[in-house]
C-alpha positions in Angstrom: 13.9 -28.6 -15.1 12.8 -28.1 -18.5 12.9 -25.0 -20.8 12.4 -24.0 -24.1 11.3 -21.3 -26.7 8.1 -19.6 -28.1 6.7 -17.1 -30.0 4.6 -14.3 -28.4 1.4 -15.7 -30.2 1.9 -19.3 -28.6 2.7 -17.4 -25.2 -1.1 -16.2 -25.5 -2.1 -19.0 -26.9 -0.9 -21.1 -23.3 -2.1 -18.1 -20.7 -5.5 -18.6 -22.5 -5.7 -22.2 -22.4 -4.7 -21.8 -18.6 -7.2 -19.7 -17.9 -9.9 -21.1 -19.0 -8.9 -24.7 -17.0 -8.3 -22.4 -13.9 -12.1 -20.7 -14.6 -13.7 -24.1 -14.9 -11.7 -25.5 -11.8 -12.8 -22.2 -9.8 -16.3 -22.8 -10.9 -16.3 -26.8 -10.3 -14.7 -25.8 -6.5 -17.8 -24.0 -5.8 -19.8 -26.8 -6.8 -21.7 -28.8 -3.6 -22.6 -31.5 -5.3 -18.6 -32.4 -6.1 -17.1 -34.9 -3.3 -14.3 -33.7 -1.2 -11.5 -36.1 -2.5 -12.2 -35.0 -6.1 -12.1 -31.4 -5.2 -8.5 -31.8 -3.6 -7.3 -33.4 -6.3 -8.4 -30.5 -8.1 -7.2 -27.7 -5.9 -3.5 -29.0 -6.7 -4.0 -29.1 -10.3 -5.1 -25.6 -10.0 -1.9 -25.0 -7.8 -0.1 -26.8 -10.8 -1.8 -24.6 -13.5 -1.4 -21.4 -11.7 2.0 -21.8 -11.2 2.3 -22.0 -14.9 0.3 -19.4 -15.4 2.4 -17.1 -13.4 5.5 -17.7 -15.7 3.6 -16.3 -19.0 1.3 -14.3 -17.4 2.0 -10.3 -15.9 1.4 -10.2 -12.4 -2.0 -8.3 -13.2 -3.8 -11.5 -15.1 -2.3 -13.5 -12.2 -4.1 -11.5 -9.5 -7.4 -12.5 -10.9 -6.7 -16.4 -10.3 -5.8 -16.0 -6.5 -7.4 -17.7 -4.7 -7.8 -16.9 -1.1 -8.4 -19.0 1.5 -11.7 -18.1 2.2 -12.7 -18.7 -1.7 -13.4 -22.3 -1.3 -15.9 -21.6 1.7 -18.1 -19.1 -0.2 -20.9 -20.0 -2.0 -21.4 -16.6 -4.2 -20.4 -13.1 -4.1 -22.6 -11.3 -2.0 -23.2 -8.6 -4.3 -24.7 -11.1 -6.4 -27.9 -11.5 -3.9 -28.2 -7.6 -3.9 -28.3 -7.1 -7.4 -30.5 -10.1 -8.4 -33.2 -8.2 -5.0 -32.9 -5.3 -6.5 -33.5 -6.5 -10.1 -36.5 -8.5 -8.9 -38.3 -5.8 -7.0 -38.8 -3.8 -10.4 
């Protein structure tokens, strides 16, 4: 185990760098054209980096990062097919 000391603007400065890595890994996931052994390897080092993130980040900015385990089977949010109908028909 490891431990040691930083200052509230480097403690930003890490949940920000983590959270954009866990963005693009969410995004890549979703990605069809990635093969399967690449996007394990992936999935634990976004179970590496959100473990991280859960030690500077509040529980709040964690929530956003879950991933559940439906997440890797769905393609988009279907709200996004509604909206992009709806925007279409005017």
């Amino acid at each position: 185990m490891l431990g040691f000391m930083i200052s509230g603007i480097e403690q930003k400065e890490i949940e920000y760098l983590l959270k954009r890595e866990l963005d693009e890994i969410l995004f890549d996931l979703m990605d069809e054209r990635i093969d399967q052994v690449v996007k394990r390897a992936m999935e634990e080092r976004y179970k590496i980096l959100f473990n991280i993130l859960k030690r500077v980040a509040s529980p709040k900015e964690c929530f956003k990062y879950m991933r559940t385990k439906t997440s890797s089977k769905r393609k988009e949010h279907p709200s996004k097919d509604t909206w992009k109908g709806s925007q279409a028909k005017k």
